[in-house]
VMD Tcl script that draws the C-alpha trace (Angstrom):
set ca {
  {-35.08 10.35 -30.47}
  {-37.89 8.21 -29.60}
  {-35.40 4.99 -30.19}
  {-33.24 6.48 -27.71}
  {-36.33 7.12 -25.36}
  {-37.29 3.43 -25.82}
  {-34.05 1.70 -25.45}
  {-33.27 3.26 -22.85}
  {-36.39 4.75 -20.92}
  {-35.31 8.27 -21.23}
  {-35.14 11.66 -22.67}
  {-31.28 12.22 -24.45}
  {-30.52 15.29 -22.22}
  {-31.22 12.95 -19.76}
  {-28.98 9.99 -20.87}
  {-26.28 13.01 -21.96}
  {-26.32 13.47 -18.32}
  {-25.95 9.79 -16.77}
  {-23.13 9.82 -19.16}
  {-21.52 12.95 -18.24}
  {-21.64 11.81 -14.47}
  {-20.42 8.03 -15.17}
  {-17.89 8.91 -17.24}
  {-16.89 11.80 -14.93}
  {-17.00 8.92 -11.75}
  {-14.55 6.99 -13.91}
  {-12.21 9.36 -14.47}
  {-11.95 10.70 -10.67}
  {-11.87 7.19 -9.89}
  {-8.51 6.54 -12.19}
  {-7.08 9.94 -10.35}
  {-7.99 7.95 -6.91}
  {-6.19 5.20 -7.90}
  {-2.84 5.92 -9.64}
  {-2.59 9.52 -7.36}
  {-3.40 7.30 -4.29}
  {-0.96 4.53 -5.75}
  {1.78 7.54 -5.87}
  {1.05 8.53 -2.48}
  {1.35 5.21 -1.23}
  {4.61 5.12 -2.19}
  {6.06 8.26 -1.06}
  {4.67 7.78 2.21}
  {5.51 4.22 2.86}
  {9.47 5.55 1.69}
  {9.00 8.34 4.35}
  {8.18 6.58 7.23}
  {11.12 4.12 5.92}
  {13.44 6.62 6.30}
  {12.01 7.81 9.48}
  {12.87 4.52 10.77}
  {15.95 3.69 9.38}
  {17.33 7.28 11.72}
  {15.62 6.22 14.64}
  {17.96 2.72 14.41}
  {14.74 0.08 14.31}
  {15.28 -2.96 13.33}
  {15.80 -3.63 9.34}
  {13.57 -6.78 9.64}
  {10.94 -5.01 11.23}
  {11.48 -2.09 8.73}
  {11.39 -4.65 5.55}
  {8.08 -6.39 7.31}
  {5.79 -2.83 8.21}
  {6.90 -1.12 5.01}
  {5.58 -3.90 2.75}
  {2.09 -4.49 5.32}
  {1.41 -0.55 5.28}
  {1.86 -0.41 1.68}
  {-0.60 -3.75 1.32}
  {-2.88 -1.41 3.44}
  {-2.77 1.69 1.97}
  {-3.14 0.01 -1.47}
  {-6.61 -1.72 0.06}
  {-8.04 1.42 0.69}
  {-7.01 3.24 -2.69}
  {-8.75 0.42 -4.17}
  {-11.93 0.79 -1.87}
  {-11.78 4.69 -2.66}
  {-11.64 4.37 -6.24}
  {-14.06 1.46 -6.19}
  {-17.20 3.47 -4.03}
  {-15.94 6.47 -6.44}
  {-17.32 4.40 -9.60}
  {-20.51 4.58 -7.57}
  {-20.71 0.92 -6.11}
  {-22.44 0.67 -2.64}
  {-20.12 -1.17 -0.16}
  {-22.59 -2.44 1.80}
  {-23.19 -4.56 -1.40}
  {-19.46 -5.01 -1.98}
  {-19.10 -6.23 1.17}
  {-22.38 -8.31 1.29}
  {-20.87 -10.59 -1.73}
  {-17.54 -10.55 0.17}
  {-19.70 -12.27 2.49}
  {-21.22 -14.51 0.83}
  {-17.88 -15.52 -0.69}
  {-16.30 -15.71 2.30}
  {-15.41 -19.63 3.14}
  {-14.15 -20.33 0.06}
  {-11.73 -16.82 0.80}
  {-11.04 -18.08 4.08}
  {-9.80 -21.49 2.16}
  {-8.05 -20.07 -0.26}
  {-6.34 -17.63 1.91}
  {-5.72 -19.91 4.66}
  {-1.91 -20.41 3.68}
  {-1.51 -16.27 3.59}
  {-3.13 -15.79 6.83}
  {-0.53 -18.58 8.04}
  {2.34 -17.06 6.29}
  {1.14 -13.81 8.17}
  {1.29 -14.82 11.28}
  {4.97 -16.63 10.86}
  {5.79 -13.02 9.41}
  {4.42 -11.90 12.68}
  {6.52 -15.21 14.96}
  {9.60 -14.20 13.08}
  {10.06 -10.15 14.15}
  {8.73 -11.26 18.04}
  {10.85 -13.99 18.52}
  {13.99 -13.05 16.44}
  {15.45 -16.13 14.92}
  {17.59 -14.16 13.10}
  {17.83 -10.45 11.48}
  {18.09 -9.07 7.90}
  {22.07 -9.86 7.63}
  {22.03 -12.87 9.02}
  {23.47 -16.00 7.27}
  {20.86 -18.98 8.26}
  {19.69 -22.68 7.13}
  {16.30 -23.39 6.57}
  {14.25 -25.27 4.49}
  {17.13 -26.98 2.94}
  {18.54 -23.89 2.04}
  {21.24 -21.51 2.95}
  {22.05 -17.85 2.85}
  {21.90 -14.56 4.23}
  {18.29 -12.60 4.62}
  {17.75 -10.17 2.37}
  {14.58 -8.89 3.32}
  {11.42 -10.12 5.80}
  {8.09 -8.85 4.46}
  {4.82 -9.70 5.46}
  {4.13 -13.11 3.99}
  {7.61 -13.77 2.70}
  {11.13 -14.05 3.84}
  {14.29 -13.59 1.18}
  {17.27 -15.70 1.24}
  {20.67 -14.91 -1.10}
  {22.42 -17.77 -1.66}
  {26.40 -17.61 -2.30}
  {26.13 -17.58 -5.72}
  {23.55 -15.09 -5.77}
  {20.41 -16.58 -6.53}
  {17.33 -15.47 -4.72}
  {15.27 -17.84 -2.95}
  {11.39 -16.79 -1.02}
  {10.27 -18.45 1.34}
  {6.64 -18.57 2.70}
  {6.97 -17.28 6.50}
  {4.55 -19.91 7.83}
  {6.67 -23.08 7.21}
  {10.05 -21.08 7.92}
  {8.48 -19.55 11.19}
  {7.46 -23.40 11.96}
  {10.35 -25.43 10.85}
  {14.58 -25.58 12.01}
  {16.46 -22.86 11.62}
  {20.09 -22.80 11.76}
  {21.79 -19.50 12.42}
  {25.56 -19.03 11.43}
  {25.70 -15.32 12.40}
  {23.61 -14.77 15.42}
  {27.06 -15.83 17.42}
  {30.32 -13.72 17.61}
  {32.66 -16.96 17.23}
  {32.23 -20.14 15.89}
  {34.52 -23.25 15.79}
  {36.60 -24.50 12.82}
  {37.65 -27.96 12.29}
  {39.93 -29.95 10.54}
  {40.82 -33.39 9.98}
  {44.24 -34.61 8.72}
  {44.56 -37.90 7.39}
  {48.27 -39.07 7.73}
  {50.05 -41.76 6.79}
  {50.99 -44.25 9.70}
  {54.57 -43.86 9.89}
  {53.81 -39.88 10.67}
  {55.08 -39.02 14.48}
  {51.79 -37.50 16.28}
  {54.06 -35.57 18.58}
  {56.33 -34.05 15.13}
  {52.53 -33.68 13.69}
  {51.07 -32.07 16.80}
  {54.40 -29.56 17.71}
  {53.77 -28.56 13.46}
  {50.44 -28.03 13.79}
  {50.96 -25.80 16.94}
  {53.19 -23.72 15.31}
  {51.02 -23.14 12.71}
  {48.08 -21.88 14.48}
  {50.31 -19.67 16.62}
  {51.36 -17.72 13.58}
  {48.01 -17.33 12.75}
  {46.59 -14.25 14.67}
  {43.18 -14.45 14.01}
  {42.78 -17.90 15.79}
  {41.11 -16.94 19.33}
  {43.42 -17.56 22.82}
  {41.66 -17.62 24.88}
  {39.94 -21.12 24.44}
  {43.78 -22.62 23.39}
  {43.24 -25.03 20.14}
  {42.47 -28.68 20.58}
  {44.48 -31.07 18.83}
  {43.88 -34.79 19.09}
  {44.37 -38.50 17.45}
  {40.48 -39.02 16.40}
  {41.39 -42.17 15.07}
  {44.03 -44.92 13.61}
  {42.53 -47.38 10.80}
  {43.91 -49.08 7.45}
  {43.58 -45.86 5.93}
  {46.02 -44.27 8.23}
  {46.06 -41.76 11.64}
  {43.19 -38.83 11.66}
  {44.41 -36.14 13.49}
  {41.57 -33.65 14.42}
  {42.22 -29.87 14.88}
  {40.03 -27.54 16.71}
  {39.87 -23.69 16.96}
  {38.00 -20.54 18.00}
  {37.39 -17.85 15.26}
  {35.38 -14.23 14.92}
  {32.35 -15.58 12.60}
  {32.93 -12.93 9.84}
  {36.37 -15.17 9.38}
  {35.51 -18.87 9.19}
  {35.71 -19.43 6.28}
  {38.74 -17.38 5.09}
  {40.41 -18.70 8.11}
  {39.79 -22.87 7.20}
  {40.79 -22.06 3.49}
  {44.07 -20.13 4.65}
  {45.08 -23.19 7.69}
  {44.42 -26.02 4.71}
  {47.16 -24.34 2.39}
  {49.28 -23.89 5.19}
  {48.98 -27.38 6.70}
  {49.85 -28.16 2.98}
  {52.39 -26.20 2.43}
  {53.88 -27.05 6.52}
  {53.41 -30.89 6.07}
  {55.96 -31.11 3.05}
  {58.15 -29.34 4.47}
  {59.07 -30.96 7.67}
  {57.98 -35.05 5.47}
  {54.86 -35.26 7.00}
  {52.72 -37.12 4.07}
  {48.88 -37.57 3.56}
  {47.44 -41.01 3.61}
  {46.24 -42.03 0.12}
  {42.59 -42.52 -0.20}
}
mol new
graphics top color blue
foreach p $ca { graphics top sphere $p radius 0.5 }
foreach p [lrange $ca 0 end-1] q [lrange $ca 1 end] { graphics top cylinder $p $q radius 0.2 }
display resetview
């Protein structure tokens, strides 16, 4: 007893009783924590949903989901933290003291931030979208707070930090309703640009996804050693681009032969 008493400058129903109260401030503080951790998440899916039926915008879905989660998370922590019995006026004083090197540290978050912020207000593009940046390309899978997804065409996932992407070129396939496809046919020289043109024509008609209203250009782009380049122009819905200038190459193929019109050799 009277090691107790001197180790620790009191009686043992006394110490029982620090105990008793720290470990019971430990435990309430883990029920702060994962109960508030739980909550976080059924609320942050809740007001998702609520969202999602009043027909906001995805991005802007993806970026306040993630930031009110981030918040809600900061204040479990503070919760649980004061629970343990921690003053934070303390807490806050060492923040404080701590603070440039913070500031420093964090200086590339608070940027990535505020290009999370640049991105929703001025609308470069939307979750959807099929964009450039960065050197990359892909379509946006989600905008959150400091981040910005891209999926690639062969599926790989690629982040990237909302203060450089905010900052730097962005190139938006999708934000239009039609986009132009070209071609260019290199012939051999003895090919008849009128017998390639009236072919080519044809083809396109018989294509009903190629837009009318802005008729197709077709045009001699150049003659060299090599042989004539004949340059085709047309108008398509973006959703068919691509399908569309994989489907016209086979049938220029298949067209050409047909009526003896022959490639140049490279």
């Amino acid at each position: 007893m009277n090691f107790i008493e001197n180790l620790f400058g009191m009686k043992p129903h006394q110490l029982n009783g620090v105990l008793f109260e720290l470990l019971t401030n430990v435990v309430m503080a883990i029920v702060i924590a994962v109960a508030g951790f739980w909550l976080t998440g059924v609320l942050t899916r809740f007001i998702v949903r609520m969202l999602r039926k009043s027909d906001t915008d995805a991005g802007l879905i993806s970026f306040l989901s993630s930031f009110l989660s981030l918040a809600l998370k900061i204040m479990v922590g503070i919760s649980a933290v004061t629970q343990l019995g921690i003053q934070m006026t303390s807490f806050l004083t060492l923040i404080g003291a701590a603070g440039i090197a913070v500031g420093m540290a964090f200086s590339g978050t608070l940027s990535n931030f505020a290009g999370g912020i640049m991105i929703l207000v001025l609308k470069p593009f939307k979750l959807g979208d099929e964009i450039k940046a960065l050197g990359e390309q892909g379509k946006v899978s989600e905008i959150q707070i400091f981040n910005t997804y891209l999926t690639t065409a062969d599926n790989k996932v690629v982040i990237f930090p909302n203060g450089p992407l905010a900052n730097g070129n962005i190139t938006n396939f999708t934000r239009e309703k039609l986009r132009r496809v070209e071609w260019t046919f290199i012939l051999t020289h003895d090919s008849s640009f009128d017998e390639v043109k009236n072919t080519i024509e044809k083809l396109l008609s018989e294509d009903v996804r190629i837009q009318t209203k802005t008729p197709p250009v077709i045009g001699l782009d150049q003659i060299n050693e090599q042989g004539i380049h004949v340059k085709v122009r047309v108008w398509v819905k973006t959703a068919e681009y691509a399908q569309v200038y994989f489907d016209v190459n086979a049938a220029a193929m298949k067209t050409f032969s047909q009526h003896n019109i022959h490639f140049a050799k490279s």
